[in-house]
MARBA-3410 file (N, C-alpha, C, O; in Angstrom, 1 decimal):
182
8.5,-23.9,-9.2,8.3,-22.5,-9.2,7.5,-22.1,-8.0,6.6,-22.9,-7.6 ~ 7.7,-20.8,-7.3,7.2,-20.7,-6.4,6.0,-19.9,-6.8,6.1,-19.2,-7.8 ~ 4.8,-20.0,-5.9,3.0,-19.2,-6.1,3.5,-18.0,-6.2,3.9,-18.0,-5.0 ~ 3.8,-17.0,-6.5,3.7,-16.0,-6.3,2.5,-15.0,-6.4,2.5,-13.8,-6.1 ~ 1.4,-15.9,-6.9,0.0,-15.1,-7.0,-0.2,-15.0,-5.5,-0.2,-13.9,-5.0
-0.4,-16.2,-4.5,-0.4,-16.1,-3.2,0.8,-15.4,-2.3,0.3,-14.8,-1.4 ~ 2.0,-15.3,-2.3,2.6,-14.3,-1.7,2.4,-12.6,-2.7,3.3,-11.8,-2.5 ~ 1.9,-12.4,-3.2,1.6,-11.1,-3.4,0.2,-10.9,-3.2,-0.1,-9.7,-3.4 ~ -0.6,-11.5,-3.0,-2.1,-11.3,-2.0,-2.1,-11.0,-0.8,-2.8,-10.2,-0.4 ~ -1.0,-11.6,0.3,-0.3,-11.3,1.5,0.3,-10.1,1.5,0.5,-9.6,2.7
0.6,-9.2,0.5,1.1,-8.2,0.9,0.4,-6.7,1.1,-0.6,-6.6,0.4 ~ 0.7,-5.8,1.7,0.0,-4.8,2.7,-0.4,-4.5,1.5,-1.6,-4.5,1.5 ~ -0.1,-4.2,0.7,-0.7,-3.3,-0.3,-2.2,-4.1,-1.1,-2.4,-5.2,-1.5 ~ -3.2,-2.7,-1.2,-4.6,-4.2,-1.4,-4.2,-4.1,-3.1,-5.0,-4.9,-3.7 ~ -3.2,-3.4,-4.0,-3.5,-3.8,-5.3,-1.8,-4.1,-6.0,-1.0,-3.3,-5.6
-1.6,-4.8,-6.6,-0.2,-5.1,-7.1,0.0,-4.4,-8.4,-0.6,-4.6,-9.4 ~ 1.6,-3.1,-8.0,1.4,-2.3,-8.9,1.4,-3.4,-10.4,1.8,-4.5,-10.3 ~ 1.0,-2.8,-11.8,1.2,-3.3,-12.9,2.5,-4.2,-13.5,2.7,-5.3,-13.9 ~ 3.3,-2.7,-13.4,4.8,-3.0,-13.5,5.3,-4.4,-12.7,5.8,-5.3,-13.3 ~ 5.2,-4.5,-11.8,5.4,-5.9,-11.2,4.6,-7.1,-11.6,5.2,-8.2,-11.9
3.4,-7.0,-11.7,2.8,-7.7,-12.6,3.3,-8.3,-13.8,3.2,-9.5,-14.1 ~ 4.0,-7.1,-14.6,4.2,-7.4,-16.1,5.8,-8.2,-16.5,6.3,-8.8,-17.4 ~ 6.3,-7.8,-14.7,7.9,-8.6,-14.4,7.6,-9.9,-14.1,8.3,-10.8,-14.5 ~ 6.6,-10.0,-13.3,6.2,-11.6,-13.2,5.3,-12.1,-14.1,5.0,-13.3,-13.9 ~ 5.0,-11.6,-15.0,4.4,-12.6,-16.3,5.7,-12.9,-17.0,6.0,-14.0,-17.2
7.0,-11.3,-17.5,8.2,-12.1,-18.2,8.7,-13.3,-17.9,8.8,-14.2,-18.7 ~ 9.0,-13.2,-16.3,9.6,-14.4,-15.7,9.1,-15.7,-15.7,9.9,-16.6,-15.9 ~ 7.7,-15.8,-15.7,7.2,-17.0,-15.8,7.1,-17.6,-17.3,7.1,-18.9,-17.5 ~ 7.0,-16.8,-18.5,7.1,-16.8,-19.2,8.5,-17.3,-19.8,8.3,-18.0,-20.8 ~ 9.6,-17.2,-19.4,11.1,-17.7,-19.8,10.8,-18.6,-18.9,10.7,-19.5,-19.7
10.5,-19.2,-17.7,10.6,-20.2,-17.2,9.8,-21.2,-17.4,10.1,-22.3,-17.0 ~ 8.0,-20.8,-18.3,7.8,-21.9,-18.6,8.5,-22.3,-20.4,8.4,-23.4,-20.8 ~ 9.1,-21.2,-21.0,10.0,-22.0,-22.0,10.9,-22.5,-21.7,11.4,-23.0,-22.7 ~ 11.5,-22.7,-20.7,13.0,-23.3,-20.5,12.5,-24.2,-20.1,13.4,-25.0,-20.0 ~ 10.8,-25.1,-19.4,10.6,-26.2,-19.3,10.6,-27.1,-20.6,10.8,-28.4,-20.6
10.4,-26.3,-21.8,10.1,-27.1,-23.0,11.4,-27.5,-23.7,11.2,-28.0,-24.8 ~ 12.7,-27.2,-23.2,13.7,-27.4,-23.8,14.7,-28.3,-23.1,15.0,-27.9,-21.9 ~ 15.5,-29.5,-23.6,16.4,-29.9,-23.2,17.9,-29.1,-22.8,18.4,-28.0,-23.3 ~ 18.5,-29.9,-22.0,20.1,-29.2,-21.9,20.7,-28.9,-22.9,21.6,-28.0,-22.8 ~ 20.4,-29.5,-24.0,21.3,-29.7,-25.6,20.3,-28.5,-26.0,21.0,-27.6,-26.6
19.1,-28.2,-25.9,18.7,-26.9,-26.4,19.5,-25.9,-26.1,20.1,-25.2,-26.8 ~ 19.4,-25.9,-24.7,19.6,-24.6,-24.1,20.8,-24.3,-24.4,20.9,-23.1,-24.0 ~ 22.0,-24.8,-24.9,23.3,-24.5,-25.0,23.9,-24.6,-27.0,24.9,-24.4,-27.6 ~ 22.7,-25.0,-27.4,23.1,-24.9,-29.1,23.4,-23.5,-29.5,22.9,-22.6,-28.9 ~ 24.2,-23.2,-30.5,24.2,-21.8,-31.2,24.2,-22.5,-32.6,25.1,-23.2,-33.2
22.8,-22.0,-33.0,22.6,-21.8,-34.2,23.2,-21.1,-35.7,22.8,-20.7,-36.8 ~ 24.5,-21.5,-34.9,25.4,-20.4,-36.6,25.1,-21.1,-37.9,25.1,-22.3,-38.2 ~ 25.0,-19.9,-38.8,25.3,-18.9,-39.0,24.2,-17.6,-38.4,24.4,-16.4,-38.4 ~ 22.9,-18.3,-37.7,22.2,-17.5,-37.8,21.9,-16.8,-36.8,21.3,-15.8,-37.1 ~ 22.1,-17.0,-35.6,22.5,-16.6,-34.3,23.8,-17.0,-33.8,24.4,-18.1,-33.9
24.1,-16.0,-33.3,25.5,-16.4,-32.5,25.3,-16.8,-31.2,26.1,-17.6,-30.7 ~ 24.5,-16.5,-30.5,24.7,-17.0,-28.9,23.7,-17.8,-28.7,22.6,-17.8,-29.4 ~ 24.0,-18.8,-27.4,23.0,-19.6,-26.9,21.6,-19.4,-26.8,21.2,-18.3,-27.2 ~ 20.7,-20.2,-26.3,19.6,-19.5,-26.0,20.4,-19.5,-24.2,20.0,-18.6,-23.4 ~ 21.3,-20.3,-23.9,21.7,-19.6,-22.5,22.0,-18.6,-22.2,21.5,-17.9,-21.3
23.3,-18.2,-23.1,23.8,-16.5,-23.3,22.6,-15.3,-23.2,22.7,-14.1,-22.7 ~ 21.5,-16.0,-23.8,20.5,-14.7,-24.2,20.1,-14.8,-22.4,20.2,-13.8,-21.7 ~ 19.8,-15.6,-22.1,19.0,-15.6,-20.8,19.8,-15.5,-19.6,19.3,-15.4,-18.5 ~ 21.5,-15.6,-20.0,22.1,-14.6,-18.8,21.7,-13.7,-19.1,21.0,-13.0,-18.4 ~ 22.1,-13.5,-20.3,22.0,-11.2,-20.7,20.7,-10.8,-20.0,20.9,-10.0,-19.1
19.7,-11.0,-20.1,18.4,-10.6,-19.4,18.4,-11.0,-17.9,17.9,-10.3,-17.0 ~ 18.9,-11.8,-17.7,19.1,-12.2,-15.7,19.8,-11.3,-15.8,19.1,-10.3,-15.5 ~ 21.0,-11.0,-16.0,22.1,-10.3,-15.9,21.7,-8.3,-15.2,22.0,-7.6,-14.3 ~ 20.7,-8.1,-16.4,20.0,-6.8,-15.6,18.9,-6.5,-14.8,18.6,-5.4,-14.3 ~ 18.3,-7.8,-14.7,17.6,-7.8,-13.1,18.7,-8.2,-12.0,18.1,-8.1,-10.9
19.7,-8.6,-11.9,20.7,-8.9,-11.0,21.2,-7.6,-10.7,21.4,-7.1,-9.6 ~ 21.4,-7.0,-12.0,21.9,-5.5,-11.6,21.1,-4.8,-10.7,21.6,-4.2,-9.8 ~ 19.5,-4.7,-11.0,18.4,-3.8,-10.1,18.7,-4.6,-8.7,19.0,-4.1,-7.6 ~ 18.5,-5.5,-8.9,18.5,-6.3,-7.4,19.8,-6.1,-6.9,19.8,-5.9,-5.7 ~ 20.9,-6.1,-7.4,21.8,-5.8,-6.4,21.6,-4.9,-5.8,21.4,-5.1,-4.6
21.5,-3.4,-6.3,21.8,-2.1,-5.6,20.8,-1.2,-6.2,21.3,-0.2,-6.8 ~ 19.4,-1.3,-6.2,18.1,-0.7,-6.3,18.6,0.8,-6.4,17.7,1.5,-6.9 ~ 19.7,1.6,-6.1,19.9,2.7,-6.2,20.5,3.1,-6.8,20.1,4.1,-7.4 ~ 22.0,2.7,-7.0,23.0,3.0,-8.3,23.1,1.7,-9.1,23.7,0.6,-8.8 ~ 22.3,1.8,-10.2,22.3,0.4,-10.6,23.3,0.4,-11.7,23.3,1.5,-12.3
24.4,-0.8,-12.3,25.2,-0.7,-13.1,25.1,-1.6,-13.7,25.3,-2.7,-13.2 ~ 24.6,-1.4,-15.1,24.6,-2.2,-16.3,25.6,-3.2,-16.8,25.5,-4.4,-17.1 ~ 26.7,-2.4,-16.8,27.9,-2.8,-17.2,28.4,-4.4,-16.5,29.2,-5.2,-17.1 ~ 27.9,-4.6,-15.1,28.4,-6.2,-14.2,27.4,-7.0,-15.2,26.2,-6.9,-15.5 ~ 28.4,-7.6,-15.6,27.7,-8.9,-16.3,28.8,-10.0,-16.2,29.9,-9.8,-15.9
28.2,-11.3,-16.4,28.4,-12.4,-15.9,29.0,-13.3,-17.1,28.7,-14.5,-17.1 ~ 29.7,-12.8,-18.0,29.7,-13.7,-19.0,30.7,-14.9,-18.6,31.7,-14.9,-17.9 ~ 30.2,-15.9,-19.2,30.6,-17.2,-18.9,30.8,-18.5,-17.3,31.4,-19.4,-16.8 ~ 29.3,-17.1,-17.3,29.2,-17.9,-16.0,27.9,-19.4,-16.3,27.4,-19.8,-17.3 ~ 27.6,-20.1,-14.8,27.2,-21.4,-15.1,25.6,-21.4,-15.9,25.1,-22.4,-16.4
25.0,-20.1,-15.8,23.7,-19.8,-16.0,23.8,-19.8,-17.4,22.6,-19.9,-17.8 ~ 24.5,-19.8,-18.4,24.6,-19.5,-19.5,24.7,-21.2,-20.2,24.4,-21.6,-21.3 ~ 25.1,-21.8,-19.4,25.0,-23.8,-19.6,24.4,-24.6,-18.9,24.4,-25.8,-19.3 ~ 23.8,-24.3,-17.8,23.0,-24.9,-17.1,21.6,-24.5,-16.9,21.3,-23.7,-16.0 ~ 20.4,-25.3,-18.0,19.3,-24.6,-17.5,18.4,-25.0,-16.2,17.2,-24.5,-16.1
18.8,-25.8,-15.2,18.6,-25.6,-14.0,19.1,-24.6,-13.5,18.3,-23.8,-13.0 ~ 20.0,-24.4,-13.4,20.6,-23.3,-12.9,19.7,-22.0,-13.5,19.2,-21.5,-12.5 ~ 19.5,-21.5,-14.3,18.4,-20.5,-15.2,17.3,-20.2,-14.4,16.9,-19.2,-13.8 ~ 16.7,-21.5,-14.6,15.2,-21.7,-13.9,15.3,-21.2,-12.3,14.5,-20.5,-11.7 ~ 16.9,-21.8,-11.8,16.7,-21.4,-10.3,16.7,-19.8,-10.2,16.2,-19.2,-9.2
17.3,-19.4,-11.2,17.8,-18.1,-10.9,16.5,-17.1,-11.3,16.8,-15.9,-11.1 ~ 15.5,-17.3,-11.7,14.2,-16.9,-12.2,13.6,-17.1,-11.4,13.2,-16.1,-10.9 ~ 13.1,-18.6,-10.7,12.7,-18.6,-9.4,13.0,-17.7,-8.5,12.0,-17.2,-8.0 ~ 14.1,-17.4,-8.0,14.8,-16.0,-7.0,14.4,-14.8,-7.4,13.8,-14.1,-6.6 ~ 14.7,-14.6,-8.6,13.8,-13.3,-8.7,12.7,-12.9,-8.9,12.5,-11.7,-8.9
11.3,-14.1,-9.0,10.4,-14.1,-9.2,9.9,-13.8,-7.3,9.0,-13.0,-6.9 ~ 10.7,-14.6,-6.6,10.3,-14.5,-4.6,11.0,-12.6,-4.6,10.3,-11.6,-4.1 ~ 11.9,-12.5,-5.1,12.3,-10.8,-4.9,11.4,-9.7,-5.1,11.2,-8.8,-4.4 ~ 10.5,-10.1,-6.7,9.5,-9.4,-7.2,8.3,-9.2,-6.4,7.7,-8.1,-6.3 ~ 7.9,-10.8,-5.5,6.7,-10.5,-5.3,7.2,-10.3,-3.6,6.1,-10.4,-3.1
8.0,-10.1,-2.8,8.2,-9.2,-1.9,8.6,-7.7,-1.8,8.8,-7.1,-0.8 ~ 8.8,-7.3,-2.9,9.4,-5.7,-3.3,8.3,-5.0,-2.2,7.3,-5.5,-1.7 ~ 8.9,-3.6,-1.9,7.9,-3.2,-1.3,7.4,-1.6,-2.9,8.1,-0.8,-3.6 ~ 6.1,-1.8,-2.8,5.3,-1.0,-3.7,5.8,0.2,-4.0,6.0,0.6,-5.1 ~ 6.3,1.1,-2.3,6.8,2.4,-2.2,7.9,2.6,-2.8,8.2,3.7,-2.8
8.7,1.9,-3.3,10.0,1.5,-4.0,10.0,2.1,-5.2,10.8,3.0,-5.6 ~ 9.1,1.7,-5.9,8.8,1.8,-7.3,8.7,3.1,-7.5,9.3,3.2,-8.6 ~ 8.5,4.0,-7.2,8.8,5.4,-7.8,10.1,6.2,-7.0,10.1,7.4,-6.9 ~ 11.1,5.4,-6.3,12.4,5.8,-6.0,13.4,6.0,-7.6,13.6,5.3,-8.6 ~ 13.5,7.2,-7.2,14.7,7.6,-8.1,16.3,6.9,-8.3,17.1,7.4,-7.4
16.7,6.1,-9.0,17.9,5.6,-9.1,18.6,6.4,-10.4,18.2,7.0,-11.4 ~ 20.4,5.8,-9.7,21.1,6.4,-10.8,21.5,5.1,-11.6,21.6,4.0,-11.0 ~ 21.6,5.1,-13.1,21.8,4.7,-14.1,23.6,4.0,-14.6,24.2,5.0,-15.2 ~ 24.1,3.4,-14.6,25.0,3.8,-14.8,25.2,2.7,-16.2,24.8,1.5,-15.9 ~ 25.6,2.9,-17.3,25.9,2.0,-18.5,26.8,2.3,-19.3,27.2,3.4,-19.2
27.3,1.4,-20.5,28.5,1.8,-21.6,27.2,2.3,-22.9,26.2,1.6,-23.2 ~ 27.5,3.7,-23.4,26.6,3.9,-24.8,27.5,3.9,-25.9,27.0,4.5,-26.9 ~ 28.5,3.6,-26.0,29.4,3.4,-27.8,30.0,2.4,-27.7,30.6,1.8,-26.8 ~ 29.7,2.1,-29.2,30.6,1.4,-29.9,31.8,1.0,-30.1,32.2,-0.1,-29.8 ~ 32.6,2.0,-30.6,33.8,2.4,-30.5,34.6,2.3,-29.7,35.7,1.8,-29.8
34.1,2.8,-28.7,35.4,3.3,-27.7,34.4,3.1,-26.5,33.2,3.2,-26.6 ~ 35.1,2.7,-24.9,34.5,2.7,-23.7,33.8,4.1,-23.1,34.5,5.0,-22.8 ~ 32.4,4.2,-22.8,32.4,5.3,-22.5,31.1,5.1,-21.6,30.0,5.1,-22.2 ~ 31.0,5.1,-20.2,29.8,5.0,-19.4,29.1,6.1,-18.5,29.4,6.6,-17.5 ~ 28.1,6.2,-19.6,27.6,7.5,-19.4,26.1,7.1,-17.9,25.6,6.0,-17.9
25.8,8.0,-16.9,25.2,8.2,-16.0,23.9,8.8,-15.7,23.9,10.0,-15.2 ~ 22.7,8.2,-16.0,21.6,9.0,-16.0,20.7,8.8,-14.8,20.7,7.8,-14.2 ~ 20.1,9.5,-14.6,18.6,9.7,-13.4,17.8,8.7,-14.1,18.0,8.6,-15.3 ~ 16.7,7.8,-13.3,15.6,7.0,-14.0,14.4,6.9,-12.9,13.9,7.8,-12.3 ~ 14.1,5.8,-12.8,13.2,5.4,-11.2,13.1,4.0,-11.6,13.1,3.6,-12.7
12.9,3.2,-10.5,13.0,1.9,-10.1,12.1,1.1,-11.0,12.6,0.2,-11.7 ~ 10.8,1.5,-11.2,10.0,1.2,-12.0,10.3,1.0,-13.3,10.2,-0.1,-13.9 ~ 10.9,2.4,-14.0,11.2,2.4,-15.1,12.1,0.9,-15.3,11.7,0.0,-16.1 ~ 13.1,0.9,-14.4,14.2,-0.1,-14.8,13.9,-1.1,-14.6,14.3,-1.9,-15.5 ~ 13.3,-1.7,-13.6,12.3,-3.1,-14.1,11.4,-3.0,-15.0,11.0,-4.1,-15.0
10.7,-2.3,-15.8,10.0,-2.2,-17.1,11.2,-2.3,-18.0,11.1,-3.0,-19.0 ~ 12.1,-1.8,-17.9,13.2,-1.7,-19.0,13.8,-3.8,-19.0,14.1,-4.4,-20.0 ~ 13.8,-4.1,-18.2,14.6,-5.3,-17.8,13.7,-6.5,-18.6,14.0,-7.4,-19.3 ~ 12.4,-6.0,-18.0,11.3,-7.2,-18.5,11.3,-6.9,-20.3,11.3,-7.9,-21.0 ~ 11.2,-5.6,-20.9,11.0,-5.8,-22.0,12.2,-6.2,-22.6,12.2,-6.6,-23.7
13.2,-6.0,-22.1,14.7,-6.2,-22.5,14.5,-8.0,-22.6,14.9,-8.5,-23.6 ~ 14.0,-8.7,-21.7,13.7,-10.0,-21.8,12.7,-10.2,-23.0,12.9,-10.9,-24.0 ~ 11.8,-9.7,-22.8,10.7,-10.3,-24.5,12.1,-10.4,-25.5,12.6,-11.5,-25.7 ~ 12.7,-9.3,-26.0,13.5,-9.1,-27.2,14.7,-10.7,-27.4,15.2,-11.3,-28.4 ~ 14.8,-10.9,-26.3,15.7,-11.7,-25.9,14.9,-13.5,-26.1,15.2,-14.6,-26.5
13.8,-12.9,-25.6,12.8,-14.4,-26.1,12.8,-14.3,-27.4,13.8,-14.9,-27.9 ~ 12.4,-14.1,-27.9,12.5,-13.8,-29.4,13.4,-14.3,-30.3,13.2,-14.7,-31.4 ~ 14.6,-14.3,-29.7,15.9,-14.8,-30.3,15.9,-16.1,-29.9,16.0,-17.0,-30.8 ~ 15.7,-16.3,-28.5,15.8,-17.6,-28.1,14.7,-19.0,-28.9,14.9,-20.1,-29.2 ~ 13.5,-17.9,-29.2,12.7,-18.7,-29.9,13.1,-19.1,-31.3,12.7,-20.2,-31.6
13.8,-18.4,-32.2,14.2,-18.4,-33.1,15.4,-20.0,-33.2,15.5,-20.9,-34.0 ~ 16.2,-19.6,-32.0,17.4,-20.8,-31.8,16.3,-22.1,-31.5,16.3,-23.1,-32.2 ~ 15.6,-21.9,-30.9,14.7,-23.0,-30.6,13.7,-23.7,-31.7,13.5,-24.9,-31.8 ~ 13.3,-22.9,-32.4,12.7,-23.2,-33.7,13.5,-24.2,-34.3,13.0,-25.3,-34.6 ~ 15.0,-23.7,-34.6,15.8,-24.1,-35.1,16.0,-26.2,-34.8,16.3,-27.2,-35.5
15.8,-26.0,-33.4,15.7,-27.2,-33.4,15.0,-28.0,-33.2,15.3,-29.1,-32.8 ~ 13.6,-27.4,-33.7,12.4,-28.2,-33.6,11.5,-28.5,-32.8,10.6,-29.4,-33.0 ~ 11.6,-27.4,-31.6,11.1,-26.9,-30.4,10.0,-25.6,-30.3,10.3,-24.4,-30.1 ~ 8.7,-26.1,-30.5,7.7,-25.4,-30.6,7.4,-24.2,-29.0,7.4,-24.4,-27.8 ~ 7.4,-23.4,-29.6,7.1,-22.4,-27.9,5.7,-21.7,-28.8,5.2,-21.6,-29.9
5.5,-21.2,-27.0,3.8,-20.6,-27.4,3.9,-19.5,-28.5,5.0,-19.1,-28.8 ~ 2.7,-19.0,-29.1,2.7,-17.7,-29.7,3.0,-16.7,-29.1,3.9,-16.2,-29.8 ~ 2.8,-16.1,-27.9,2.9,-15.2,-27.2,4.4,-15.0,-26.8,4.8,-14.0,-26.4 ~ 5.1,-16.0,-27.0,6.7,-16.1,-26.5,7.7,-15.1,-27.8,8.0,-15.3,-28.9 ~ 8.0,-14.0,-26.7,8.9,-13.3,-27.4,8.2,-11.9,-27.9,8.8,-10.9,-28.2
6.7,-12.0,-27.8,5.9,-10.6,-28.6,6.2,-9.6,-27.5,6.2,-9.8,-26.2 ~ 6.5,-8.6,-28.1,6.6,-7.7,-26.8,4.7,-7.2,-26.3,3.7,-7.8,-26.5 ~ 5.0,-6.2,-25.9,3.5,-6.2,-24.9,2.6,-4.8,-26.3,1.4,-4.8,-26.7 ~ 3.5,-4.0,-26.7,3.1,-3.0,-27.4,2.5,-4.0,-29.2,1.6,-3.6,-30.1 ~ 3.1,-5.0,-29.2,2.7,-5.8,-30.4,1.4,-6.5,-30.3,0.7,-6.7,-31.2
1.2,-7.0,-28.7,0.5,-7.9,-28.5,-0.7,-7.2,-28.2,-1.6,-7.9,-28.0 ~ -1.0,-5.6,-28.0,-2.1,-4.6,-27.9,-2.3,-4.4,-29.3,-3.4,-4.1,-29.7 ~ -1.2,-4.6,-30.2,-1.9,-4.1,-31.6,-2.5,-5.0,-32.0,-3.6,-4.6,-32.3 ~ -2.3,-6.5,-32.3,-2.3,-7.6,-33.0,-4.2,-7.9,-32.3,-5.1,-8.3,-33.0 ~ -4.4,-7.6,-30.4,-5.5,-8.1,-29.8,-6.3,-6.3,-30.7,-7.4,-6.1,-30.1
-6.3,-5.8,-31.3,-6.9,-4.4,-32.2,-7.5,-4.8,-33.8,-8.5,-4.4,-34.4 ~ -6.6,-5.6,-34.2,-6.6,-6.3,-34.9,-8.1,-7.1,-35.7,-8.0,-8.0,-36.5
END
């Protein structure tokens, strides 16, 4: 994995906004769980009690930082990657976290409150991809907590097989303020 505490010290800006911060704790976080699991973890489905991999889960969350990172301006929810190699290969995972982890900590600061358009499917039923205003920020906050929820599950498949992950894996950040109140 790459330092990224030391390339975000290098950069012009003397403080690192939060939000970036809280993307590179997610990240490190899924990648130091994906150290504790074998190939046969990463690709079990737990039925009846989960349906998808702990791979599947960790495309679906790569899948929408891939989206920000492609096109920081019109970002589209909807490109996803299903059944691609990331979803069976947890090198491949790790590498792909690695990459976004070098993306995160070169972002430029001024970025973060650029206004982007939204673009995603919201029903059930029927196809329907509705278009909203957000900002850059927001949607990497949205991505990283979209990742806890996704830990969570993963930990659960992993439990399943007898694969201890930290406490902290999977709590989202608003749980983990109540619980330190506590």
């Amino acid at each position: 994995m790459i330092n990224v505490e030391t390339r975000l010290a290098s950069n012009d800006q003397t403080q690192v906004p939060q939000a970036i911060l809280g993307c590179i704790e997610t990240l490190n976080q899924g990648y130091e769980f994906l150290e504790t699991l074998t190939q046969e973890d990463y690709v079990f489905i737990a039925q009846p009690h989960v349906t998808s991999s702990i791979g599947e889960h960790f495309r679906h969350w790569l899948d929408l930082f891939h989206a920000i990172k492609l096109n920081s301006v019109q970002i589209d929810y909807n490109i996803r990657r299903r059944g691609h190699l990331v979803e069976r290969s947890l090198d491949v995972a790790q590498q792909e976290i690695t990459e976004l982890l070098e993306w995160l900590s070169t972002l430029p600061f001024d970025q973060l409150n650029q206004t982007v358009r939204v673009k995603t499917e919201v029903m059930l039923s029927q196809t329907h991809v509705e278009q909203v205003f957000s900002s850059f920020v927001r949607e990497i906050t949205f991505a990283a907590l979209h990742a806890t929820h996704h830990f969570a599950m993963a930990r659960v498949v992993a439990s399943l097989r007898g694969v201890e992950s930290g406490s902290d894996f999977g709590v989202a950040p608003t749980t983990a303020t109540y619980l330190r109140a506590q």
